[in-house]
CHARMM internal coordinates of N, CA and C (Angstrom, degrees):
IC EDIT
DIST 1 N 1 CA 1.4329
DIST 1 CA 1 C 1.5269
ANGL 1 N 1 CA 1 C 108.50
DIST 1 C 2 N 1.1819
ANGL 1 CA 1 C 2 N 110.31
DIHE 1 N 1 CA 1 C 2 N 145.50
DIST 2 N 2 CA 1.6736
ANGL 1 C 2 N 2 CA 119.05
DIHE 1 CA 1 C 2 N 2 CA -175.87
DIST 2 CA 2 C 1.5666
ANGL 2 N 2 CA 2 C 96.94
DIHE 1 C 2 N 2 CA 2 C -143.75
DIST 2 C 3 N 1.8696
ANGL 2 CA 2 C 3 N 87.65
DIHE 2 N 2 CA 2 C 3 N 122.21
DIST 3 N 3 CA 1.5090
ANGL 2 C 3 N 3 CA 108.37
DIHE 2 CA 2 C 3 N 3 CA 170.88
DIST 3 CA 3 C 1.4748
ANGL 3 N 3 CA 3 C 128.04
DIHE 2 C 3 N 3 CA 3 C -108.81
DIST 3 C 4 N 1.0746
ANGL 3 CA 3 C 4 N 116.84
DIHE 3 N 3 CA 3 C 4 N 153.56
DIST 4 N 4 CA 2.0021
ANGL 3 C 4 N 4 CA 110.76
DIHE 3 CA 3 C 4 N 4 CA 170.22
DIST 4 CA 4 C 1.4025
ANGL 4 N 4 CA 4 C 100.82
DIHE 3 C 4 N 4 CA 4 C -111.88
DIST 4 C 5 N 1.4256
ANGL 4 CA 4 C 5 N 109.35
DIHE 4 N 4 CA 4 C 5 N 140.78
DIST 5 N 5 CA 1.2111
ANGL 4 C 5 N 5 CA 119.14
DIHE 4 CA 4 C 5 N 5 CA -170.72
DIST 5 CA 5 C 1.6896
ANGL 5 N 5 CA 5 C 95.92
DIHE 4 C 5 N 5 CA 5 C -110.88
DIST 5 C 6 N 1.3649
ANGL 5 CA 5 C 6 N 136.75
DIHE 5 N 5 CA 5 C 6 N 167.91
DIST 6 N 6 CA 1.2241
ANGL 5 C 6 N 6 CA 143.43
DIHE 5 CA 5 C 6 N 6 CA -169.88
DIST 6 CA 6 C 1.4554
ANGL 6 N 6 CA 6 C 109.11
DIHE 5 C 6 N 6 CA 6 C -179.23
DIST 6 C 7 N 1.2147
ANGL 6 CA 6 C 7 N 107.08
DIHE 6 N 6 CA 6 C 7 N 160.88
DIST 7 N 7 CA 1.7618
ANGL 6 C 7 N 7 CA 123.53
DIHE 6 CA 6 C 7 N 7 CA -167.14
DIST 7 CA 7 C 1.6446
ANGL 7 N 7 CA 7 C 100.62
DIHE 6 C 7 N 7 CA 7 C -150.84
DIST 7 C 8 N 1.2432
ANGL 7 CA 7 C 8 N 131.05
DIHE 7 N 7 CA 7 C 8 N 114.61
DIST 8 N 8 CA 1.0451
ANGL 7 C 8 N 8 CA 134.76
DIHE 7 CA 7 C 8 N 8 CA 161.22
DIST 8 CA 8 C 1.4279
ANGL 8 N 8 CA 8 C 123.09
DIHE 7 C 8 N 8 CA 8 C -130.20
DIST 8 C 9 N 1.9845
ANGL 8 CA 8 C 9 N 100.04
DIHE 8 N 8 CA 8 C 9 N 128.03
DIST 9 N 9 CA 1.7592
ANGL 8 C 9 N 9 CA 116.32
DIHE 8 CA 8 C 9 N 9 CA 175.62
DIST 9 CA 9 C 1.0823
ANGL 9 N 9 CA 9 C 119.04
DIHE 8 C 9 N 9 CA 9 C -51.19
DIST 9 C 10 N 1.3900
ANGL 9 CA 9 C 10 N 145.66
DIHE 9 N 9 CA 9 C 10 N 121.25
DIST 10 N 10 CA 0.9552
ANGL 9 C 10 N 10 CA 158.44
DIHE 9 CA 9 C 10 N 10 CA 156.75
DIST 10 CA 10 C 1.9768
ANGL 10 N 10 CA 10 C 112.36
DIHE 9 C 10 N 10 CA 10 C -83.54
DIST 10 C 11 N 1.5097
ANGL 10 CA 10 C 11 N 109.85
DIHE 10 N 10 CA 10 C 11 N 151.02
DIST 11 N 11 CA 1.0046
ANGL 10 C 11 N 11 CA 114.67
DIHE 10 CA 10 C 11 N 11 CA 159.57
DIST 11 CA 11 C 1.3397
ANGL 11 N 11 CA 11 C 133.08
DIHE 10 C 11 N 11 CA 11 C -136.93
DIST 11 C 12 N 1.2496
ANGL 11 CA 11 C 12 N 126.97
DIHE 11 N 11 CA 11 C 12 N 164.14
DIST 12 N 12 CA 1.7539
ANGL 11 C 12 N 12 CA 126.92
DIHE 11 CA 11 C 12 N 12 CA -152.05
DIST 12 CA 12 C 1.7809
ANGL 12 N 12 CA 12 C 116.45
DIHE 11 C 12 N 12 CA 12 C -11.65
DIST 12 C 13 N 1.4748
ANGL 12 CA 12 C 13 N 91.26
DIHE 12 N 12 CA 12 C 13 N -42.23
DIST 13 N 13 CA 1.3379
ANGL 12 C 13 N 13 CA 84.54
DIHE 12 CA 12 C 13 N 13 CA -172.60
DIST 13 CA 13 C 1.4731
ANGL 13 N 13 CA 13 C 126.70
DIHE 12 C 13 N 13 CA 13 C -101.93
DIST 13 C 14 N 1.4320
ANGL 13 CA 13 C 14 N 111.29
DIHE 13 N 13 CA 13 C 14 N 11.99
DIST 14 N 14 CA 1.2821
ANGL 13 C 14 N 14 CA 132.95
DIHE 13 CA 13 C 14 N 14 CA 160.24
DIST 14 CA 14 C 1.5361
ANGL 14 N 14 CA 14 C 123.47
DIHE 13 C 14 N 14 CA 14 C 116.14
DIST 14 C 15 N 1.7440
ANGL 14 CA 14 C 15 N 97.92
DIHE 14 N 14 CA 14 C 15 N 10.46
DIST 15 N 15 CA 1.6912
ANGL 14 C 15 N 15 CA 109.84
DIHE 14 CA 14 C 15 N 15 CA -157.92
DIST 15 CA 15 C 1.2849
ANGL 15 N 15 CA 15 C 125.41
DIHE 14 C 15 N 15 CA 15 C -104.46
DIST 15 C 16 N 1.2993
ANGL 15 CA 15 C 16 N 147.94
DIHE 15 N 15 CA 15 C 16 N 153.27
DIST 16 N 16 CA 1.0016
ANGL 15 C 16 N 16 CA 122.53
DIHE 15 CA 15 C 16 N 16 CA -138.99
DIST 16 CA 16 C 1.8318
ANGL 16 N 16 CA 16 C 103.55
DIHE 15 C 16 N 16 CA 16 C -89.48
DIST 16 C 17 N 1.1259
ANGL 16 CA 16 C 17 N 121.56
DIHE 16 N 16 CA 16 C 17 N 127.87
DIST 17 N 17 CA 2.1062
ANGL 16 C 17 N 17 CA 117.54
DIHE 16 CA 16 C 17 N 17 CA -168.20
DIST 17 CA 17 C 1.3921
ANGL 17 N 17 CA 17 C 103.08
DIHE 16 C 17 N 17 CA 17 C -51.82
DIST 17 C 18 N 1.2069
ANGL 17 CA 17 C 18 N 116.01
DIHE 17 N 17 CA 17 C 18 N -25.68
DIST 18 N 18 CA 1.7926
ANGL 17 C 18 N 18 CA 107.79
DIHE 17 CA 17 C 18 N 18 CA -170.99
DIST 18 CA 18 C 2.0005
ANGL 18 N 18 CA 18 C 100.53
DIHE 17 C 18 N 18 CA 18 C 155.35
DIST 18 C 19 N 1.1542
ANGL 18 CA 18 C 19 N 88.55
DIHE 18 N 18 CA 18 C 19 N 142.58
DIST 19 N 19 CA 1.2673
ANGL 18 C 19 N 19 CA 113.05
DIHE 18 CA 18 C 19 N 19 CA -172.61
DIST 19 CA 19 C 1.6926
ANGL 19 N 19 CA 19 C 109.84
DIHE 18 C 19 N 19 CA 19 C -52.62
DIST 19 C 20 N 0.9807
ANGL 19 CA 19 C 20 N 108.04
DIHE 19 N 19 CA 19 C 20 N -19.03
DIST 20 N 20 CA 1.7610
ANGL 19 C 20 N 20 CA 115.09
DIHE 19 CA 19 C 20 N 20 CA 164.60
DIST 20 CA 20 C 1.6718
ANGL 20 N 20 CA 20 C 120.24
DIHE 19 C 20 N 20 CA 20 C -92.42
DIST 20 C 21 N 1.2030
ANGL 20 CA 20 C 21 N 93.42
DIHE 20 N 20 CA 20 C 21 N 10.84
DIST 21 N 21 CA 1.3507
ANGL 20 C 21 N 21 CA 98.92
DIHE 20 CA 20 C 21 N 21 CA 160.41
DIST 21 CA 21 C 1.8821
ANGL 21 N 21 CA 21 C 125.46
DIHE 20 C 21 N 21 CA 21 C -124.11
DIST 21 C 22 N 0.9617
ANGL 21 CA 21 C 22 N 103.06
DIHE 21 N 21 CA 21 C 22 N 42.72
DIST 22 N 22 CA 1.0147
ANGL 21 C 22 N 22 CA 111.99
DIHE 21 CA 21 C 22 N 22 CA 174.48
DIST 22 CA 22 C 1.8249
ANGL 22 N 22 CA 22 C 104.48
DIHE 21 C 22 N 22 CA 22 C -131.13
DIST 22 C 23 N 1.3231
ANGL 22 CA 22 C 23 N 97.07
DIHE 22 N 22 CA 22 C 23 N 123.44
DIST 23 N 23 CA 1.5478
ANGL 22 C 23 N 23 CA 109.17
DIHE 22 CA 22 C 23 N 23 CA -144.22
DIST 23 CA 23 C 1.6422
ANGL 23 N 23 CA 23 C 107.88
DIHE 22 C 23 N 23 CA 23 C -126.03
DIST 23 C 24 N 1.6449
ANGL 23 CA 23 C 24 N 114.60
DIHE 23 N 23 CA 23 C 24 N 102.24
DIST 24 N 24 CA 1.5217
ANGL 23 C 24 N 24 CA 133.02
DIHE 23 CA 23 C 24 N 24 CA -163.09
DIST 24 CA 24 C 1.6770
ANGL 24 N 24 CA 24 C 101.77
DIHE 23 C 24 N 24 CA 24 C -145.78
DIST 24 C 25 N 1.6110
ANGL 24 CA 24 C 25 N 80.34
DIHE 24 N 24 CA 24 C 25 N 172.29
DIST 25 N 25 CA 1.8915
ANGL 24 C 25 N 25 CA 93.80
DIHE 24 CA 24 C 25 N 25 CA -171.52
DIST 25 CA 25 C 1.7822
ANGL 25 N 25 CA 25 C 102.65
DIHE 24 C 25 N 25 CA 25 C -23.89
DIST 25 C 26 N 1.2064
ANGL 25 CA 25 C 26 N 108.10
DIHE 25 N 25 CA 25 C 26 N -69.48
DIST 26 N 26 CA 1.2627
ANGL 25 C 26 N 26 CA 125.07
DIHE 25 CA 25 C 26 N 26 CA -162.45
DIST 26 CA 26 C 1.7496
ANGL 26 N 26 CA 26 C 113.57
DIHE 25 C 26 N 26 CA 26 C -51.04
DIST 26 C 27 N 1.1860
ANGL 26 CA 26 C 27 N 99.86
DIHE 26 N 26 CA 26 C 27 N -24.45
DIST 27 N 27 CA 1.6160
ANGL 26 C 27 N 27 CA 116.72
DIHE 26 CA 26 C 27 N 27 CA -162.84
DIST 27 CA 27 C 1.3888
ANGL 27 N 27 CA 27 C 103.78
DIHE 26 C 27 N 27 CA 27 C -138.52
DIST 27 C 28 N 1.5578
ANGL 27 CA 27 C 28 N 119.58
DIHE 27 N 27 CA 27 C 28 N 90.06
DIST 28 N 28 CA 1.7526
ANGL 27 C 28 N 28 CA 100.06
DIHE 27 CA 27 C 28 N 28 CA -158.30
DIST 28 CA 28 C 1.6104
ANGL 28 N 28 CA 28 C 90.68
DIHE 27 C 28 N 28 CA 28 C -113.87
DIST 28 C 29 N 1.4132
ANGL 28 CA 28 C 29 N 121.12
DIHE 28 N 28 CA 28 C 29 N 0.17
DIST 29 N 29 CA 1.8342
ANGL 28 C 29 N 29 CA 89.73
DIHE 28 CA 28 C 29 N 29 CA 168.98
DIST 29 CA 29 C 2.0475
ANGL 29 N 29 CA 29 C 94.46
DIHE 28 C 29 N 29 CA 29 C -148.44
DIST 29 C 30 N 1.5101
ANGL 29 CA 29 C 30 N 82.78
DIHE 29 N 29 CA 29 C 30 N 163.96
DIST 30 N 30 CA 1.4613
ANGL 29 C 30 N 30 CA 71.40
DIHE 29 CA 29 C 30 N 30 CA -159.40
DIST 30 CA 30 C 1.6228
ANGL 30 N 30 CA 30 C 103.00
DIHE 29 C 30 N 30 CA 30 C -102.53
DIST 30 C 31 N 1.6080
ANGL 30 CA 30 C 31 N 107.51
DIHE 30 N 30 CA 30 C 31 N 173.99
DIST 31 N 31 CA 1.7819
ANGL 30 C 31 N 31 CA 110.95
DIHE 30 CA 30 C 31 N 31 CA -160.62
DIST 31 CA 31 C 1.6498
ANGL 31 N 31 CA 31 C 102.39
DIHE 30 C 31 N 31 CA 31 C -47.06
DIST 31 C 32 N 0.9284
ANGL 31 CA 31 C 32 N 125.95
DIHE 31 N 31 CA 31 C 32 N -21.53
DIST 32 N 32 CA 1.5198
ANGL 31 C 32 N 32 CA 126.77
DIHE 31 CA 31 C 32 N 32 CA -165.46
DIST 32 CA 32 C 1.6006
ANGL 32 N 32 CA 32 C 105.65
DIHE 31 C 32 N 32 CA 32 C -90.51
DIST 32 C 33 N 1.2195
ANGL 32 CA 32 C 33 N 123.56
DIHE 32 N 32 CA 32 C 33 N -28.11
DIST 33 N 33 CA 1.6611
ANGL 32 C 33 N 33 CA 145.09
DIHE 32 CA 32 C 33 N 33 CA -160.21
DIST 33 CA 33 C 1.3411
ANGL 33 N 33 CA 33 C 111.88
DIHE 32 C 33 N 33 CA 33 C 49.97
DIST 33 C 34 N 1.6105
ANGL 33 CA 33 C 34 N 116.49
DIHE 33 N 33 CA 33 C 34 N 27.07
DIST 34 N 34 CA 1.2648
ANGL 33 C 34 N 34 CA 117.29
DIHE 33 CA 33 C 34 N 34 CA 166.96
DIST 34 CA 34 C 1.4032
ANGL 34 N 34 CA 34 C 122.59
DIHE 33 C 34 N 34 CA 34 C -70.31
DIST 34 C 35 N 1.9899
ANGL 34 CA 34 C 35 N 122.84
DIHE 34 N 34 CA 34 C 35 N -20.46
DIST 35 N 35 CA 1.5300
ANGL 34 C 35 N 35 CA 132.75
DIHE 34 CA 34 C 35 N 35 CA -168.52
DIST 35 CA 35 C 1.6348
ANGL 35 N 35 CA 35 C 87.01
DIHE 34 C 35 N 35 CA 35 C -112.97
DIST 35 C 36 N 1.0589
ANGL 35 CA 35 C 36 N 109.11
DIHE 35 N 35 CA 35 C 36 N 161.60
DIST 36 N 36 CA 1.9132
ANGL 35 C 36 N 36 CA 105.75
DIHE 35 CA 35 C 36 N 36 CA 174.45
DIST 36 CA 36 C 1.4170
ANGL 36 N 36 CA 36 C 86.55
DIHE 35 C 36 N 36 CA 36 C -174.17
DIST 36 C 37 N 1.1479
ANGL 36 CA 36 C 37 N 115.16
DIHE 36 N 36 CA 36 C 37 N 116.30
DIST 37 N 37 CA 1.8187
ANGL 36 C 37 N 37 CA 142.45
DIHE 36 CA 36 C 37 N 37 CA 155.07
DIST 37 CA 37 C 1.4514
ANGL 37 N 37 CA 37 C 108.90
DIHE 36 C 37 N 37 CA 37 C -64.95
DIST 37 C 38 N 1.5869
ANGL 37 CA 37 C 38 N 117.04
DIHE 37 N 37 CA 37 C 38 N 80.54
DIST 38 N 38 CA 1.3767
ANGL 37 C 38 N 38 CA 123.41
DIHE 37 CA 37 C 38 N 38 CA -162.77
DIST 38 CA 38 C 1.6771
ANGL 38 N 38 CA 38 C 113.70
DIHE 37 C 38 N 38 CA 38 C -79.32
DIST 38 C 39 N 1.3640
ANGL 38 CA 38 C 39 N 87.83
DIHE 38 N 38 CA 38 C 39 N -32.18
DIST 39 N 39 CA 1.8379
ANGL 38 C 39 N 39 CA 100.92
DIHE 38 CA 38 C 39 N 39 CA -169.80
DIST 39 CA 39 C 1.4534
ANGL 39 N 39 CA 39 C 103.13
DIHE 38 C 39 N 39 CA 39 C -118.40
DIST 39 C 40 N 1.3274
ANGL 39 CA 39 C 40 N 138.30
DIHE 39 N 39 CA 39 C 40 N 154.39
DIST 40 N 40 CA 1.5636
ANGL 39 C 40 N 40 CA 134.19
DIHE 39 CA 39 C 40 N 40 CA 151.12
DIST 40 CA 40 C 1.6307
ANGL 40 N 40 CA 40 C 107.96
DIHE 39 C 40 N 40 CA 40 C -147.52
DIST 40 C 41 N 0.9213
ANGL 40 CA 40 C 41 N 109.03
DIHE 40 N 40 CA 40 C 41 N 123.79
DIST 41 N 41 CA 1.6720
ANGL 40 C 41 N 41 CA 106.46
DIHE 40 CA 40 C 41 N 41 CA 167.49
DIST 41 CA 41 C 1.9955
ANGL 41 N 41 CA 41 C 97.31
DIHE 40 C 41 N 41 CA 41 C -145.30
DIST 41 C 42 N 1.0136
ANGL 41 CA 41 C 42 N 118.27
DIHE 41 N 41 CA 41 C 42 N 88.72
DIST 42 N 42 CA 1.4302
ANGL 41 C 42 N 42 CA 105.46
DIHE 41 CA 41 C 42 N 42 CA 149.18
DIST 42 CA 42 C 1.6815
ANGL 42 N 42 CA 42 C 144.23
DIHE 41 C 42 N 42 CA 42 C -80.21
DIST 42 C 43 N 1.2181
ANGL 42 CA 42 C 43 N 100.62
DIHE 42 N 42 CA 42 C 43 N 26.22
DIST 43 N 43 CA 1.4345
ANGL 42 C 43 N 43 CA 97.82
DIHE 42 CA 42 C 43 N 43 CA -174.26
DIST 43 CA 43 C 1.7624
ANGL 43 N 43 CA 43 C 98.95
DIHE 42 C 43 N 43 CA 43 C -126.23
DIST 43 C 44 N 1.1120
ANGL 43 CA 43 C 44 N 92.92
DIHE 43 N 43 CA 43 C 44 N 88.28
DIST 44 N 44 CA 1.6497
ANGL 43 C 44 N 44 CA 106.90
DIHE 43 CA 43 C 44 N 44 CA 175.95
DIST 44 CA 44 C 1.6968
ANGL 44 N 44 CA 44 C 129.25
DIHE 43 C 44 N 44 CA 44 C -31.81
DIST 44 C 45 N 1.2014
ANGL 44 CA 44 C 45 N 132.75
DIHE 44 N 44 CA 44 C 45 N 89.94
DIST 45 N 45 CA 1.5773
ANGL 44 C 45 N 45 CA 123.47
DIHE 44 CA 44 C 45 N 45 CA 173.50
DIST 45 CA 45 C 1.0249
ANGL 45 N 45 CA 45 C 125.69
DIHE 44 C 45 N 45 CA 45 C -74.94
DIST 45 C 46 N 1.7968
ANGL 45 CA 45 C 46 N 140.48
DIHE 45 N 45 CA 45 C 46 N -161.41
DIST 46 N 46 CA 1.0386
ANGL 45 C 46 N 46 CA 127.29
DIHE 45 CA 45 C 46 N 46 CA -145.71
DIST 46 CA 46 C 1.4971
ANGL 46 N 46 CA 46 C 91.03
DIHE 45 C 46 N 46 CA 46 C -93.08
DIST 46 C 47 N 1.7388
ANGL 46 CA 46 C 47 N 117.86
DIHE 46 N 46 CA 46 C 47 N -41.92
DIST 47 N 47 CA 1.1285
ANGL 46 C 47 N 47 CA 91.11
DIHE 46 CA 46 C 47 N 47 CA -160.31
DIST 47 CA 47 C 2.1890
ANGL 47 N 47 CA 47 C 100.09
DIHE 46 C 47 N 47 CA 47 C -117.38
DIST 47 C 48 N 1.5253
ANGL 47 CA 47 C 48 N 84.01
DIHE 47 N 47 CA 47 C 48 N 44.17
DIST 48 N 48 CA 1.8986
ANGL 47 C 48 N 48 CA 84.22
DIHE 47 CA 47 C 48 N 48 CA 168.25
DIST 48 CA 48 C 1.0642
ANGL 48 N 48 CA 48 C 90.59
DIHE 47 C 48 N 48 CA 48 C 178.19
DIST 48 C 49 N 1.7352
ANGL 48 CA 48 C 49 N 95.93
DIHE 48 N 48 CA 48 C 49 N 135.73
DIST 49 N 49 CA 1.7774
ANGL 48 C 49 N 49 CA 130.67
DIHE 48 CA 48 C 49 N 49 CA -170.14
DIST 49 CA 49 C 1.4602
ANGL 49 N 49 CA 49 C 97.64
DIHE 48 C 49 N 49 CA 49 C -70.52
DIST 49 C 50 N 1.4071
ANGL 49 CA 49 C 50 N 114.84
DIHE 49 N 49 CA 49 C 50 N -150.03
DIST 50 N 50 CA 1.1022
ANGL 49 C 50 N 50 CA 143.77
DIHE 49 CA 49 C 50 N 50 CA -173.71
DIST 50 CA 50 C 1.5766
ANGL 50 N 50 CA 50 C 96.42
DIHE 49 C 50 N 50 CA 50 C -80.80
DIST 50 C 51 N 1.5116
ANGL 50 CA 50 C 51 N 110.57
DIHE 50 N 50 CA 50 C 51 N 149.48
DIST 51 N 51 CA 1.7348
ANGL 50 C 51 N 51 CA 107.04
DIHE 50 CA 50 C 51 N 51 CA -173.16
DIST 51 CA 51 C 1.9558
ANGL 51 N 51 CA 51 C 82.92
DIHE 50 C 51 N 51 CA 51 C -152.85
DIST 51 C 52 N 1.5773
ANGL 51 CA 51 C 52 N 86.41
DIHE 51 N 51 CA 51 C 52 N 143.24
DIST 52 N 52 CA 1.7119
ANGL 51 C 52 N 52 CA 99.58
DIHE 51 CA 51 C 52 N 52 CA 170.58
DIST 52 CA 52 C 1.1253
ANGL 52 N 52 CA 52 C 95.88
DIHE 51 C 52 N 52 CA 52 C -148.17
DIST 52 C 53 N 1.1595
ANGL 52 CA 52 C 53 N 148.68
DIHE 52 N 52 CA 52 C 53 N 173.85
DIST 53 N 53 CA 1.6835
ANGL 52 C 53 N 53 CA 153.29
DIHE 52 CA 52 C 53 N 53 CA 139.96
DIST 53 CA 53 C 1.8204
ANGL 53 N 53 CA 53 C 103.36
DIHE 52 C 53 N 53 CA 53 C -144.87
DIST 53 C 54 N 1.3465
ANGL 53 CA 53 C 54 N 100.37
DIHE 53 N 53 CA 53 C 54 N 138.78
DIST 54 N 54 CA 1.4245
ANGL 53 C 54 N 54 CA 107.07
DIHE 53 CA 53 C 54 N 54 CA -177.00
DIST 54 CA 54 C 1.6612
ANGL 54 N 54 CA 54 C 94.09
DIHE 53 C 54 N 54 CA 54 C -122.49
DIST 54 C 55 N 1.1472
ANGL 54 CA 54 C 55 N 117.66
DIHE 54 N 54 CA 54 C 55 N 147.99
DIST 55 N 55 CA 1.5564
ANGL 54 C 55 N 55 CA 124.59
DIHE 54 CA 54 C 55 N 55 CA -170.36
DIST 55 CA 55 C 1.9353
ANGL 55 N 55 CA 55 C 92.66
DIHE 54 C 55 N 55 CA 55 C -109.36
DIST 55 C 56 N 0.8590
ANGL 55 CA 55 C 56 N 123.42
DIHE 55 N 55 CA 55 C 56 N 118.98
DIST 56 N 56 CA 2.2466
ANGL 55 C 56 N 56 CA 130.31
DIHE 55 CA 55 C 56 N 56 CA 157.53
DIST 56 CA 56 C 1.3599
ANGL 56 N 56 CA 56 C 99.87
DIHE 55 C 56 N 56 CA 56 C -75.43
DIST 56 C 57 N 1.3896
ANGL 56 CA 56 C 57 N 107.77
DIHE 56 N 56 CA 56 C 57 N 146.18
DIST 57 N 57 CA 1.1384
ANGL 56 C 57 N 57 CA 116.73
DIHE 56 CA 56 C 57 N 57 CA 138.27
DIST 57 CA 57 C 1.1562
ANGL 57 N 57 CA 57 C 96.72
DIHE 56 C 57 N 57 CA 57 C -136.17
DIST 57 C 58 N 1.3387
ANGL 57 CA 57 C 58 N 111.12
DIHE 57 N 57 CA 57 C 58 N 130.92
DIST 58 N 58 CA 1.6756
ANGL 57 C 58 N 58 CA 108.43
DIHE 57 CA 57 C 58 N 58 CA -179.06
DIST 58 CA 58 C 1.6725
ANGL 58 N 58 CA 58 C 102.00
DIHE 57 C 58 N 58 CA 58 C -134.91
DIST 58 C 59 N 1.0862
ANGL 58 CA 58 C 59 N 124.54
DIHE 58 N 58 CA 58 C 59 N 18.25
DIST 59 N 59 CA 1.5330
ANGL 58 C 59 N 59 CA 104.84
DIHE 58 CA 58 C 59 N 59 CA 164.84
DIST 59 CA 59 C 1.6060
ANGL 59 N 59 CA 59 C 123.72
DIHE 58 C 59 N 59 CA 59 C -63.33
DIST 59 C 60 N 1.2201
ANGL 59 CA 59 C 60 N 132.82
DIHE 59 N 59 CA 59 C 60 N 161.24
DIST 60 N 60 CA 1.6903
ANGL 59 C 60 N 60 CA 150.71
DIHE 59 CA 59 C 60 N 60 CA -165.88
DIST 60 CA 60 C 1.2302
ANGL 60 N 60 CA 60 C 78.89
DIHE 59 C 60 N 60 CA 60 C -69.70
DIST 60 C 61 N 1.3947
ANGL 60 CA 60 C 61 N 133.97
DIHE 60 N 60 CA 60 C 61 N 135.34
DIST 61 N 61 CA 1.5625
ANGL 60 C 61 N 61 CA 140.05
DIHE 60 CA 60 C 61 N 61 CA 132.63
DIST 61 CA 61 C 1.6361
ANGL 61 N 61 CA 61 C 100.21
DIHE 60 C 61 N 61 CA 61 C -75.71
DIST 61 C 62 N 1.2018
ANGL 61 CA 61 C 62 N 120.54
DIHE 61 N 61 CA 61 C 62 N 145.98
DIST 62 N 62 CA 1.3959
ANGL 61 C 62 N 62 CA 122.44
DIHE 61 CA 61 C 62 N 62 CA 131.05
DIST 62 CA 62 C 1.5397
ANGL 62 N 62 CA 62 C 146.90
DIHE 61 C 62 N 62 CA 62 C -107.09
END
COOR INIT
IC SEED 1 N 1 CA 1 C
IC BUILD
């Protein structure tokens, strides 16, 4: 089995901020570099599944 993993910004009202924020293999950090797709392996081996890791930074800039 082969999966895509994805992370998408949302804002207040739950929608997606813009199409560059939606953040996968192809697209691993987003315009802000607050989301970052650190790890990807979807092709499962014997002895490890599927692996993604997404890195936050979510503190307030001002």
């Amino acid at each position: 089995m082969e999966m895509d993993i994805s992370c998408f910004a949302l804002d207040a009202a739950g929608k997606l901020i813009n199409d560059d924020y939606k953040v996968f293999y192809n697209q691993p950090i987003s315009p802000c570099g607050q989301i970052n797709l650190t790890h990807y392996k979807s092709q499962p081996t014997a002895s490890k599944g599927i692996q993604a890791e997404f890195e936050f930074c979510i503190t307030r800039r001002k």
